[in-house]
VOGU-3710 file (C-alpha; in Angstrom, 3 decimals, decimal comma):
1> xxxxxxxxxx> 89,227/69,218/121,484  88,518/73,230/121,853  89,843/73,837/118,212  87,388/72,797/116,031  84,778/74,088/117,912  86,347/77,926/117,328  87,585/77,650/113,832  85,860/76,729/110,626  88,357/75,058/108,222  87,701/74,858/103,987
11> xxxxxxxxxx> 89,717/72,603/102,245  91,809/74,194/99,561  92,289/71,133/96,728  96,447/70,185/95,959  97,136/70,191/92,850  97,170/67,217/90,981  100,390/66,568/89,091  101,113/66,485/85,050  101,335/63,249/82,731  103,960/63,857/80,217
21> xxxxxxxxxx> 104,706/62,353/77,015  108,463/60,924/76,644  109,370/64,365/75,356  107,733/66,738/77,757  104,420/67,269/76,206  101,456/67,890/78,590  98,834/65,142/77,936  97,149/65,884/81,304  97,031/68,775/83,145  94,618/71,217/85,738
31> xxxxxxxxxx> 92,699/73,931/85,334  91,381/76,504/87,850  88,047/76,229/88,392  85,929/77,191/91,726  84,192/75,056/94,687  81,360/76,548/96,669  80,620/75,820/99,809  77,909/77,383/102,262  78,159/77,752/106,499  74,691/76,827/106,953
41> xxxxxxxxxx> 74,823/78,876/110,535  75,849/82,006/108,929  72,203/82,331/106,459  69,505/83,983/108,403  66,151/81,322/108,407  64,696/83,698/106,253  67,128/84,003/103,595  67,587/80,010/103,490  64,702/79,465/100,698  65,884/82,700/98,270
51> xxxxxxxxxx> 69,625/81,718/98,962  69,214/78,015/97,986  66,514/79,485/95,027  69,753/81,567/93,283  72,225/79,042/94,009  70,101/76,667/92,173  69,095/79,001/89,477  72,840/79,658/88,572  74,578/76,338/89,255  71,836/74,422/87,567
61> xxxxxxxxxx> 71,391/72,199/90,968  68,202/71,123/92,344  67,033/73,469/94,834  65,299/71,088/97,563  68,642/69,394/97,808  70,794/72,706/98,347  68,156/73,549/101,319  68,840/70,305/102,699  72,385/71,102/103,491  71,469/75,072/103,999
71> xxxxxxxxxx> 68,960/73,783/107,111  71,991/71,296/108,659  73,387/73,563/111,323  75,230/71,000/112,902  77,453/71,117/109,901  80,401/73,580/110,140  80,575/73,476/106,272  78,745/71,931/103,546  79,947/71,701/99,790  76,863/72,620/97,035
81> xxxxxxxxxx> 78,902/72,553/93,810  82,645/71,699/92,815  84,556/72,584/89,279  82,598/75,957/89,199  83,556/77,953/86,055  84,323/81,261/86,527  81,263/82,901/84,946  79,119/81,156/87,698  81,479/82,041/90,572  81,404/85,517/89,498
91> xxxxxxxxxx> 77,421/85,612/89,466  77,231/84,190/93,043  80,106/86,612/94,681  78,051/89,262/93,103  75,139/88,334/95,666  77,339/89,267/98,300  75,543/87,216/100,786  77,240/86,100/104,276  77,782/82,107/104,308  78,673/81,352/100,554
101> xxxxxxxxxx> 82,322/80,707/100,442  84,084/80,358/96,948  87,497/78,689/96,688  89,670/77,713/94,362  89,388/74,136/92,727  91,117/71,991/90,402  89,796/70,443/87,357  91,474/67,996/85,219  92,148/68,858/81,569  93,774/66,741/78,400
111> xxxxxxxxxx> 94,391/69,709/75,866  94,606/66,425/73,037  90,983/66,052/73,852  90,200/61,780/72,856  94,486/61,315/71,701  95,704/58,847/73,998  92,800/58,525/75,919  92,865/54,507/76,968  96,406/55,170/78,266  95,220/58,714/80,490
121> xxxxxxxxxx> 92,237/57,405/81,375  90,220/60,389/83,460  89,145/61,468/86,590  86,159/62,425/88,929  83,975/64,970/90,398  86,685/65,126/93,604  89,903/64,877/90,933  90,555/61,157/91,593  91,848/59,019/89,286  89,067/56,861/87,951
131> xxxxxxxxxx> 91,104/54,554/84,674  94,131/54,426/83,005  97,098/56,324/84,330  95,070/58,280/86,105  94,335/55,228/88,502  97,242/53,228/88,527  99,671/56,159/89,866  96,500/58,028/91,824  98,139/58,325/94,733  101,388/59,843/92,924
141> xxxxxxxxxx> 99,522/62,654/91,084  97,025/63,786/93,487  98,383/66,053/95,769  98,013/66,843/99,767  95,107/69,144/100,056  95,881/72,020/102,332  93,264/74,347/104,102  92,361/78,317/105,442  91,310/78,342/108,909  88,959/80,615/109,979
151> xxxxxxxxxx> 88,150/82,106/113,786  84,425/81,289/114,807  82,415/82,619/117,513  80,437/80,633/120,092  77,222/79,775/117,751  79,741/78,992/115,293  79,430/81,986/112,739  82,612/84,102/111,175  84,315/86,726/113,190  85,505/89,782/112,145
161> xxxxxxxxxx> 88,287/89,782/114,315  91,597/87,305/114,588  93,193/86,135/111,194  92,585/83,754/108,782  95,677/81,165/108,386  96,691/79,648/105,003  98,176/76,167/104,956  99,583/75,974/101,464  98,204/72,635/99,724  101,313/70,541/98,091
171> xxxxxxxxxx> 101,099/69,397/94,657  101,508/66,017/93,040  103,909/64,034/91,697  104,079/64,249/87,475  104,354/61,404/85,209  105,963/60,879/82,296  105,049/58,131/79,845  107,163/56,444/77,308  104,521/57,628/74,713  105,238/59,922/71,630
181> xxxxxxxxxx> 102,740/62,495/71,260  103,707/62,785/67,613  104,012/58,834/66,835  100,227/58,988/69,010  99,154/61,286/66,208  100,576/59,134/63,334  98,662/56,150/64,710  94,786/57,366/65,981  95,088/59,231/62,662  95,803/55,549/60,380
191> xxxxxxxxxx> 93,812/53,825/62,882  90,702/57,012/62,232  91,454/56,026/58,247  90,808/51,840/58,679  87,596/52,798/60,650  86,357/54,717/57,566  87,468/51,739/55,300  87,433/48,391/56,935  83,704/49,685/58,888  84,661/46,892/62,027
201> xxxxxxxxxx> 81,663/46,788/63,879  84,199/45,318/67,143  86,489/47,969/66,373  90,502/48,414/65,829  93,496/48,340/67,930  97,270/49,842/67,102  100,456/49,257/68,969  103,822/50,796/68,214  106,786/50,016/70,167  110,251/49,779/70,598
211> xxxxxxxxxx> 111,157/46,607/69,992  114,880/46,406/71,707  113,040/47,832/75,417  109,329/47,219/75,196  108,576/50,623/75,123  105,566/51,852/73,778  105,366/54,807/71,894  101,987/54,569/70,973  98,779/53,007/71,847  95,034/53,380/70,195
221> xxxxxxxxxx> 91,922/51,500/70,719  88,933/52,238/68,984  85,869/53,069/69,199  86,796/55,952/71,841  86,097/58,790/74,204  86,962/62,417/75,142  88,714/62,082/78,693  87,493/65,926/79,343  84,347/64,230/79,398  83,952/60,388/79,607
231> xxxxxxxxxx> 80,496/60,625/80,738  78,852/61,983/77,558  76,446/59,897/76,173  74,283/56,843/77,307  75,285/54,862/79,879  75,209/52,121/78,670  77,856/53,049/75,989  80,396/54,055/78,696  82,021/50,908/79,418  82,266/50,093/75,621
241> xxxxxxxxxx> 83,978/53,338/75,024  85,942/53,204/78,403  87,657/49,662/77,245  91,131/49,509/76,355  90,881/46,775/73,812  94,884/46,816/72,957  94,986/44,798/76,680  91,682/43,875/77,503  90,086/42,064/74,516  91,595/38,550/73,477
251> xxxxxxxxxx> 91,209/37,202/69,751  92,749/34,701/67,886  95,916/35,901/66,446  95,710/33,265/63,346  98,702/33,432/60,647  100,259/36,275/63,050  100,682/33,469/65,206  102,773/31,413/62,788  105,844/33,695/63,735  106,346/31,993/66,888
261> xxxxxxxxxx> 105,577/28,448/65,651  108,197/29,153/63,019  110,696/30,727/65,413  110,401/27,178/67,940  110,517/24,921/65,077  113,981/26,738/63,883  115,569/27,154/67,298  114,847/23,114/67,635  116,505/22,751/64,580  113,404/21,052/63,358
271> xxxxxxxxxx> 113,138/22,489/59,668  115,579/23,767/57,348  115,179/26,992/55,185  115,514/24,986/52,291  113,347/21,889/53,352  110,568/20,932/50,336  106,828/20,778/51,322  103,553/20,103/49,666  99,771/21,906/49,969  96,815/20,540/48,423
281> xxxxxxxxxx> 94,845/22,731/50,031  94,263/20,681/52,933  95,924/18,315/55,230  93,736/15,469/57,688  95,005/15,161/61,365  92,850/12,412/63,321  90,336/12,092/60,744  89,691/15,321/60,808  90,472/17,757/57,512  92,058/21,090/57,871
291> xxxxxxxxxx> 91,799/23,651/55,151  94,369/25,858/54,247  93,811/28,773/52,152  94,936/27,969/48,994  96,649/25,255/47,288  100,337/25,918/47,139  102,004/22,893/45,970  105,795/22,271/46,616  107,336/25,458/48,377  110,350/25,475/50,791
301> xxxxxxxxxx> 110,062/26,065/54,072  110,607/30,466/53,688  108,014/29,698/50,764  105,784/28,579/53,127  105,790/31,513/55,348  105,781/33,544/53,000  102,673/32,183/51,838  101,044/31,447/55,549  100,704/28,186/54,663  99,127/26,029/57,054
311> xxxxxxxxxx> 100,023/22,544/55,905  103,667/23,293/56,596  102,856/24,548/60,141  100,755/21,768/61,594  103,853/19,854/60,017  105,864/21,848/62,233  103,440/21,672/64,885  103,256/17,791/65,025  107,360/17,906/64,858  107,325/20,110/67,915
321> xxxxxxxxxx> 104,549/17,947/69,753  102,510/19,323/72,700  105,278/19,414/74,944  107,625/22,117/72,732  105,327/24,248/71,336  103,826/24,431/74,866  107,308/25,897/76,428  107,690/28,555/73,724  103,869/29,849/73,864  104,552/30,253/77,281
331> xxxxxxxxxx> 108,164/31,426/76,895  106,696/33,960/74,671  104,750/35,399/77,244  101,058/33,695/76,174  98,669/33,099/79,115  99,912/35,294/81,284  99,611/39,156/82,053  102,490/41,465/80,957  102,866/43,432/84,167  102,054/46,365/81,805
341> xxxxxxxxxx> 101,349/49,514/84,025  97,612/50,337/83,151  94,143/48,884/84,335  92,172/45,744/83,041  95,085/44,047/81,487  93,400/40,391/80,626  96,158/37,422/80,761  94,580/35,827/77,250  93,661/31,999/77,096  95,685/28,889/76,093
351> xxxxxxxxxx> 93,949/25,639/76,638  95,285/23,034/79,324  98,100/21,129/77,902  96,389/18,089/79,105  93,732/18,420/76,793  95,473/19,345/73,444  94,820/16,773/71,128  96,350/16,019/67,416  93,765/18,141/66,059  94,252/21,489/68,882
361> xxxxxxxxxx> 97,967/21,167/68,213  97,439/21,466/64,833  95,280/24,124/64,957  97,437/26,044/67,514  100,462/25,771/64,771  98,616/28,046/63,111  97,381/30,746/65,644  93,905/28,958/65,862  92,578/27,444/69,441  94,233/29,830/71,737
371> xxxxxxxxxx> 93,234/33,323/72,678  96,054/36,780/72,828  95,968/40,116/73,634  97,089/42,431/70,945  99,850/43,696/73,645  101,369/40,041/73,996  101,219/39,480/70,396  103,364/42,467/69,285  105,788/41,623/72,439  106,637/38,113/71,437
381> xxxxxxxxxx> 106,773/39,476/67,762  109,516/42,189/69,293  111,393/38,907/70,904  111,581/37,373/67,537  112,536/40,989/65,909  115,062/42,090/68,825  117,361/38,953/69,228  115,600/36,912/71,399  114,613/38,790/74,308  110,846/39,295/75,733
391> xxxxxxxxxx> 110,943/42,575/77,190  108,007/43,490/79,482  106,165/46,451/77,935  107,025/50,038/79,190  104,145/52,791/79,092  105,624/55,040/81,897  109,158/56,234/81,673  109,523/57,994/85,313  107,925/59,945/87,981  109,225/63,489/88,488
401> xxxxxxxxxx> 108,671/66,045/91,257  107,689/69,847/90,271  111,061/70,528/89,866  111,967/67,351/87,374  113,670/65,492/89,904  113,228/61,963/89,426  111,148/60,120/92,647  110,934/56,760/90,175  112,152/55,594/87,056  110,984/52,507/85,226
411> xxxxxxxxxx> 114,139/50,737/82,973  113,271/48,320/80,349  113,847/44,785/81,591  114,525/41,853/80,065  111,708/38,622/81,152  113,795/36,181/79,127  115,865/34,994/76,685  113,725/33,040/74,229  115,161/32,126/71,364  118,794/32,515/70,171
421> xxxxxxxxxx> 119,579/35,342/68,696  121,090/33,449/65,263  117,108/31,991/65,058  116,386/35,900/66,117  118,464/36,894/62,900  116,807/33,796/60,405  113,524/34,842/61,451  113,976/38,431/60,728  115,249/37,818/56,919  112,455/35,449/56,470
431> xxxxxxxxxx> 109,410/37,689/57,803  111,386/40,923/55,254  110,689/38,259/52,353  107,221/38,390/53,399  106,735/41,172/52,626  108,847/41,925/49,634  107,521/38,549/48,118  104,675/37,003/50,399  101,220/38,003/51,546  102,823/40,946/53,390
441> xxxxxxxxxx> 103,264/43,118/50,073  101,204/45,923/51,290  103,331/46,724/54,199  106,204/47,759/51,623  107,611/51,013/52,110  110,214/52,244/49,471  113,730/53,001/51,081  113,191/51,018/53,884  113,485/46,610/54,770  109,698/46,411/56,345
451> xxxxxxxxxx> 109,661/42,727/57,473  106,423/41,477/58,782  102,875/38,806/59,082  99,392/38,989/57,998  97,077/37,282/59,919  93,245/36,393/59,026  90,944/34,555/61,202  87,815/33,520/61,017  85,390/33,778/64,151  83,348/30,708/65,283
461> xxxxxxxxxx> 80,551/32,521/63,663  80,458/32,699/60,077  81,635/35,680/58,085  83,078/36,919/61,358  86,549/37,677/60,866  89,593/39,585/62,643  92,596/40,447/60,180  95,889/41,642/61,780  99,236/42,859/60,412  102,527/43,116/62,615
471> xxxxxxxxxx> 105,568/44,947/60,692  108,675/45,816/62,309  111,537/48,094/60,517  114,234/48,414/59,507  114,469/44,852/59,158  118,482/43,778/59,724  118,491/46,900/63,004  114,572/46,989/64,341  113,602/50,591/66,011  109,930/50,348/65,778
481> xxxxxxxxxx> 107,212/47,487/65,360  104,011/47,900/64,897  100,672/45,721/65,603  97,019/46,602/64,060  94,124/44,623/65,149  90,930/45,132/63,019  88,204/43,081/64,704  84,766/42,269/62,321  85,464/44,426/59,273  82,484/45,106/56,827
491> xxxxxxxxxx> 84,610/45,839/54,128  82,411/44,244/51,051  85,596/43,881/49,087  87,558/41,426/51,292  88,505/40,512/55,280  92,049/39,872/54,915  94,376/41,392/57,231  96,873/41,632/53,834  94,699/44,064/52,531  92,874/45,889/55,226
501> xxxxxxxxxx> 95,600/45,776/58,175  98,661/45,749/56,215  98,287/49,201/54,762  97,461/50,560/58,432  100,674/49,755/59,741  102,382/51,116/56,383  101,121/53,953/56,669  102,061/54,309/60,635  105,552/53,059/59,893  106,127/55,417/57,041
511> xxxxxxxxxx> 105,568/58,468/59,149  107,278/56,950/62,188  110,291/56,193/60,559  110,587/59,329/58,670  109,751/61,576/62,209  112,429/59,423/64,018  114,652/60,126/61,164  116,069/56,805/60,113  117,717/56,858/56,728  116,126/55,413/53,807
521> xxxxxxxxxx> 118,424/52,534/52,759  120,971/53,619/50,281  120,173/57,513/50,534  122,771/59,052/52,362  121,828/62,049/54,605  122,986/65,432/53,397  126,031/66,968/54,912  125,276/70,075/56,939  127,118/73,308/55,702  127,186/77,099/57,163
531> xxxxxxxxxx> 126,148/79,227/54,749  129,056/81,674/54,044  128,785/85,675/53,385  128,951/86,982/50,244  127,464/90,497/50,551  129,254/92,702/48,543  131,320/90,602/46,645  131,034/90,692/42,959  128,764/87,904/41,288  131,756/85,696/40,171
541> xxxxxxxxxx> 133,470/85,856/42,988  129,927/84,871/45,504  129,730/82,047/43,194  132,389/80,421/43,599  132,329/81,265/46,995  128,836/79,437/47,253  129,730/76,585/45,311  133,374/75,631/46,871  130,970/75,575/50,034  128,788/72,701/48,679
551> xxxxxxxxxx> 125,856/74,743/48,098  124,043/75,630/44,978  122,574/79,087/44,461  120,003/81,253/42,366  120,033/85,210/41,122  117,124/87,837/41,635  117,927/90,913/39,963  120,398/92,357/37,676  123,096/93,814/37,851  127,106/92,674/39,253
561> xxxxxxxxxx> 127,258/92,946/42,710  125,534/90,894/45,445  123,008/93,268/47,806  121,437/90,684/49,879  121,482/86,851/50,445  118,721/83,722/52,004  119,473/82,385/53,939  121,599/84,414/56,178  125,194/84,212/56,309  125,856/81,636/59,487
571> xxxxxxxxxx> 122,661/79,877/58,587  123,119/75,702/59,202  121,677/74,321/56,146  121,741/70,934/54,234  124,654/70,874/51,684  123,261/71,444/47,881  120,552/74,154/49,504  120,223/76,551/47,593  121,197/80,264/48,336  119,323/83,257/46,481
581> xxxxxxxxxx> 121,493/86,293/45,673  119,956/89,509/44,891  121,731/91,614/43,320  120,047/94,680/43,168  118,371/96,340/46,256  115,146/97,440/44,049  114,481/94,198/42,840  114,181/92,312/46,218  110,714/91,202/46,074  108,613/91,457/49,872
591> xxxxxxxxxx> 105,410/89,106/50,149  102,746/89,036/52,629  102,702/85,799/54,617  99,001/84,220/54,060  96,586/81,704/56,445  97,267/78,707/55,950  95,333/77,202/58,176  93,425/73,811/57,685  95,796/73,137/54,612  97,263/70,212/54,307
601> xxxxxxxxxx> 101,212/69,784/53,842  100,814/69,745/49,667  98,241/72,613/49,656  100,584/74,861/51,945  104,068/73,683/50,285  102,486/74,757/46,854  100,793/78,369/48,229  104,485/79,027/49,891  106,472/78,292/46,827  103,774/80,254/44,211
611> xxxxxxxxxx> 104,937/83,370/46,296  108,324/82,575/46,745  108,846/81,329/50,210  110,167/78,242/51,472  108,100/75,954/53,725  109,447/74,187/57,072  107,505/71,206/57,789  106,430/70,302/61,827  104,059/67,176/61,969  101,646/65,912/59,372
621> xxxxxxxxxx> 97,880/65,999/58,678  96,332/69,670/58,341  98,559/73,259/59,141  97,088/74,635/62,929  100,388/77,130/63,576  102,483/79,100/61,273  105,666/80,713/62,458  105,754/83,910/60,911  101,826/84,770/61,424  99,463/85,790/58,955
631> xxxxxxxxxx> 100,179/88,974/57,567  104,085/89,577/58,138  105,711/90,702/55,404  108,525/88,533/54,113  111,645/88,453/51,379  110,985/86,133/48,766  113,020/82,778/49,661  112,456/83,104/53,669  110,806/80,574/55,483  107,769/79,802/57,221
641> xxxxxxxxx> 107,503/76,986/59,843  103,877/75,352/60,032  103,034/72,987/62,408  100,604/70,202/61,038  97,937/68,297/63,136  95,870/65,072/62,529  92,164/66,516/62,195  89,757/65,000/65,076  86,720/62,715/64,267
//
């Protein structure tokens, strides 16, 4: 009971812990910042009204409501300002006054600025987590705070004598996410493209994931915010920015849709690939007609997908009944929540079975009726893509102490076993013709089986529509999938997720495969060699040395004798790289490396190789780092490393 009446104790903030992308990357971390507090009993009376005028002059704070807390004596402490920068810290211990305390604090910081920002989420004023991962593992990252204790005399002011003690705050727990900064990059940057195109007044969403564990690798909604500051702008904008639409939003998947009709009608052996059909354009269920969107004719049943027909799939629909289709949209994960680790997740909407008539089954077929969430539409896609299983979406791969040892890890589980994995392997060849033959054309990537689904749907207002593409590659051995949403385009040229979607998740795929460096189909991935030294030898003789290594090689200079080689001997190169041989000392060129900064990867290739140099290429999108600087001086044929960003909005 004595003990707080003869110390004063400040609260010294724990630090809060990392978030992590899958390969180390800091997405989240602190930095130092100040708190200042006052000890109201320590300021004279007749300092109170200049002290609280400064503090309010420099802080920016109103000044009635710092003399509010200045006149409280019956408060030991009393806090006037937290996340102080340093400039302002320094100004106030400058005043040297008695009573003003200054103390380190801890401010949050995402060095990515807006990348990834619906997954972090942010924090508040006191470092709490306030959305995204930020609030679902709170009380993992933020750490204990600890505190300095300070002897006080008997009208509760500092003494001079006795020690202050230090109890040592303890820091958070760090978490690291199944996310890809890189593959995050790819996507905000395609997804930053189809807002400049497409114009969707309701905005976009992209998904990528693994499609054999459910793990995400990257997630973008737009529009979007700066997590370093999520309260810019007016407030009534906040929650609109805030909301994660990849989880939160539901639309109507349309033709996407038609992957899981297909995928029940085939594991119910209720079609056959080869099995005829017929489109007029339309088909009548209970009176009632039903469009499709063109007039087909006869097609097969892989025809038919490959078209989106929806004649054939309110034919499948009406073979499946109610009952069937029923099991596998909830099978397939539809109408329920994920379990996915981040805030707001909405569980979509399917309509009572009791009250699906001829005419909702119908319309259901075909992805019409019933209400998704991207993030259950792209995992039931993966079920169809990865042999049958619905995985439940991974975000966060483990929690780690500050010395990486593991506290939690999160393994990819498996909800169910949906279809077979033979209808698995049907459906997979079918959705590749799609795109190599069907409305999917403009998810085609040279080199690589893209198999995949358009979807267009129209809003129940007119000239309202959402158009969606999922594409998933390579097609026979899926390692990614990926799911854009574009919700209301005002493209004046056309709505349909073929043509506005498709090329989104092209374009995300392209660089996703090529970073995660899966081989091109039929290009076989050079051999790699060590380069071998030929210094010194005679020309001949370093020829054939070079060549009988699998390498290929070029002369600077005259003369018979090799002076110099690039690369260096012991070098680990590609086989067929070529190796430069100079052969006379005089005639080895030097070049000064230049700034190439803000060039994209053609601009900076092109500069490199006009003076001789090689380039080595880290990312995509425009050069921020170089690796030798601007200015070294360089042999012709050495290389320079530049890293390559997305630019931000």
């Amino acid at each position: 009971m004595a003990l707080p009446q003869w110390t004063l104790d400040v609260s010294v903030s724990g630090k809060r812990g990392n978030i992590f992308d899958r390969n180390g990357k800091v997405l989240a971390e602190n930095v130092s910042v100040n708190k200042i507090t006052v000890i109201p009993k320590e300021i004279p009376d007749s300092q109170r009204q200049s002290v609280a005028e400064v503090l309010a002059q420099i802080l920016g704070l109103d000044k009635e409501k710092i003399l509010q807390k200045i006149f409280n004596k019956n408060m030991q402490e009393a806090l006037i300002a937290k996340q102080v920068d340093d400039e302002k810290a320094t100004a106030i211990r400058k005043l040297n006054i008695d009573g003003i305390i200054i103390s380190e604090d801890m401010k949050r910081f995402y060095p990515e600025d807006s990348l990834g920002c619906h997954i972090l989420g942010f924090t508040g004023i006191d470092n709490q987590g306030l959305d995204g991962i930020e609030l679902v593992f709170d009380s993992f990252l933020r750490g204990i705070p600890g505190k300095v204790s300070t002897p006080m005399d008997a009208i509760g002011r500092k003494m001079d004598v006795g020690e202050e003690e230090y109890f040592e705050p303890l820091p958070g727990y760090n978490v690291v996410l199944t996310i890809d900064e890189t593959i995050q990059h790819f996507t905000e940057k395609a997804l930053n493209q189809a807002m400049v195109h497409s114009k969707p007044s309701k905005g976009a969403v992209a998904i990528v994931m693994v499609p054999k564990t459910g793990e995400i690798l990257a997630l973008a909604s737009r529009p979007n915010f700066n997590p370093n500051n999520p309260f810019e702008g007016p407030q009534e904008e906040w929650y609109k920015l805030w909301r994660n639409k990849a989880i939160s939003d539901a639309y109507e998947p349309g033709s996407v849709f038609k992957t899981i009709t297909a995928s029940a009608a085939l594991e119910e052996k209720l079609v056959s690939l080869h099995e005829q059909f017929y489109c007029p354009g339309y088909t009548t269920v209970a009176g009632h007609r039903i469009n499709c969107w063109a007039t087909h004719g006869s097609e097969d049943f892989v025809k038919g997908v490959q078209n989106s027909c929806n004649v054939v799939f309110v034919t499948l629909g009406q073979r499946l009944g109610v009952e069937k289709l029923y099991k596998y949209i909830h099978d397939f994960g539809f109408g329920q929540r994920t379990g996915i680790l981040l805030p707001g997740e909405a569980p979509g909407l399917v309509m009572p079975e009791e009250s699906v008539g001829p005419v909702e089954l119908a319309t259901n077929s075909f992805g019409q009726g019933i209400a998704v969430t991207p993030l259950q539409m792209i995992t039931a896609v993966s079920a169809i893509a990865n042999g049958g299983k619905l995985m439940q979406p991974l975000i966060v791969k483990s929690i780690v102490d500050s010395n990486g040892k593991i506290v939690k890890e999160f393994k990819p589980k498996i909800v169910r076993q949906v279809i077979s994995e033979e209808t698995s392997s049907t459906m997979r060849e079918i959705l590749k013709s799609v795109v190599s033959e069907g409305t999917g054309k403009a998810g085609y990537i040279e080199g690589f089986d893209v198999a995949g689904k358009t979807g267009t749907t129209e809003k129940y207002m007119p000239g309202k529509y959402v158009a969606s593409f999922v594409g998933f590659a390579p097609a026979d051995d899926p390692k990614v999938i990926v799911l854009v949403v574009i919700d209301e385009p005002n493209n004046p040229e056309t709505h349909f997720g073929s043509q506005l979607a498709a090329p989104v998740v092209k374009s995300i795929l392209d660089d996703t495969l090529r970073y995660l460096e899966v081989q091109p189909k039929g290009i076989q991935k050079p051999a790699s060699v060590v380069v071998p030294d030929v210094r010194n030898m005679k020309l001949y003789e370093a020829e054939r040395v070079i060549l009988s290594s699998k390498l290929d090689f070029m002369i600077e200079g005259g003369g018979d004798t090799v002076f110099d080689q690039i690369p260096k001997p012991g070098a680990i190169v590609e086989e067929n790289t070529k190796v430069i041989l100079y052969l006379n000392p005089e005639k080895i060129q030097e070049v000064v490396v230049p700034d190439l900064s803000g060039k994209n990867v053609k601009e900076a290739a092109e500069i490199l190789n006009s003076l001789g140099l090689k380039i080595k290429i880290k990312g995509s999108g425009f050069a921020v780092n170089q690796t030798p600087k601007e200015g070294t001086i360089l042999k012709k044929g050495e290389i320079v490393e530049v890293e390559f960003r997305p630019k931000e909005n």
